[in-house]
Structures are given as structure tokens and as C-alpha cells.
C-alpha positions in Angstrom: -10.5 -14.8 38.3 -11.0 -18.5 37.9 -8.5 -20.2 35.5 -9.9 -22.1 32.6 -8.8 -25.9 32.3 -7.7 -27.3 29.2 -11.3 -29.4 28.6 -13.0 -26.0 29.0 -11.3 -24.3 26.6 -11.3 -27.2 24.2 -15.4 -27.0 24.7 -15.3 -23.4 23.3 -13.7 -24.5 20.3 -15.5 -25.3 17.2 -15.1 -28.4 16.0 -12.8 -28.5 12.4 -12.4 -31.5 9.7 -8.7 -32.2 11.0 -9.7 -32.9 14.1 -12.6 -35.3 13.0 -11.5 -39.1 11.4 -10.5 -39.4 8.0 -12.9 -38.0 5.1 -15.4 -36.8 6.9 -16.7 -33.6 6.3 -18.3 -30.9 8.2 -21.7 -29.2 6.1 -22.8 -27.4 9.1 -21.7 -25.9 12.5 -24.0 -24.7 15.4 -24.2 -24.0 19.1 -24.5 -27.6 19.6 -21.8 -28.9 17.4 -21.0 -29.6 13.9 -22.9 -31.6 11.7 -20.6 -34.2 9.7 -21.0 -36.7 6.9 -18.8 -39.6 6.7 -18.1 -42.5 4.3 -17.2 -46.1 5.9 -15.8 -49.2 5.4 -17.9 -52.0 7.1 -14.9 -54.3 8.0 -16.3 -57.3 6.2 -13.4 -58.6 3.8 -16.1 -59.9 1.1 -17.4 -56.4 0.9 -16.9 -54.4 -2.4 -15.8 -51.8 0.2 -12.7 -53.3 1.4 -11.4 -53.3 -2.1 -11.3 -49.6 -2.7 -14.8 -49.7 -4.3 -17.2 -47.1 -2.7 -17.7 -46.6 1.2 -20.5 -46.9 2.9 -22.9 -44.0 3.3 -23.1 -40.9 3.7 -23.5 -40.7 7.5 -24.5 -38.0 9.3 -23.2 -37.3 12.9 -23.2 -34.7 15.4 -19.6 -33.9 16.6 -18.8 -31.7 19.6 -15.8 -31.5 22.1 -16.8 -33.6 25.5 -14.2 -34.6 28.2 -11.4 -33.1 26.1 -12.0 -35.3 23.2 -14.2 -35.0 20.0 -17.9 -37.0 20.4 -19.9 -38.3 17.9 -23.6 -39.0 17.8 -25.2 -40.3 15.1 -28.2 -38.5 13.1 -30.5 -41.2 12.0 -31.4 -40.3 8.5 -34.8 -38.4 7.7 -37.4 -39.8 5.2 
């Protein structure tokens, strides 16, 4: 019987919102991942962002366990 490594047991796991970054929250959850939406601050100090105004967003990403960390790709938004 083969012993399973950490990464491959972290690969069976489904993805949960503590292990994603900050407010980001999960609306679905597949056999290909979970599907987040996230809120962001840009990083420019002259945005109304970076004074506690409203993030940026939402933005929807596709997060899965890969190498023994969480991945993220991005879901370009739908007309």
C-alpha cells in the first residue's frame, strides 16, 4: 500500500474560506475547485479604496490546492 504525501492529501481537500485571503468568499465548489469572489484594494494611495471606501470588484477566481498550496485563476467576467 502506497503511502499518501502531504500535497496529495491536501489535493483531496476542498478548498474552505479560511484557507483563501481575506474576504473572499466561496459561492460554489466543484470537482475542479471552488469558485470565489473577492473584493480588492488596487494599491494606488489616491484611490477611494485605500481610504476604507469600497474595494474593488467583485472578482471571480478559481481556487484549488496545487503543490501543497492554494491556486488561483482568474474567471474573466461574462457579458
Amino acid at each position: 500500500m502506497a503511502l499518501l504525501n502531504y500535497r496529495d492529501l491536501l489535493a483531496e481537500q476542498p478548498i474552505q474560506e479560511k484557507d483563501l485571503a481575506g474576504d473572499a468568499e466561496i459561492i460554489d465548489d466543484g470537482p475542479t475547485g471552488a469558485i470565489a469572489v473577492e473584493y480588492r484594494r488596487c494599491g494606488d494611495e489616491s484611490c477611494h479604496c485605500m481610504t476604507g471606501d469600497e474595494k474593488h470588484g467583485p472578482y471571480n477566481y478559481r481556487a484549488k490546492w496545487e503543490d501543497g498550496a492554494v491556486k488561483k485563476e482568474y474567471l474573466a467576467k461574462t457579458e
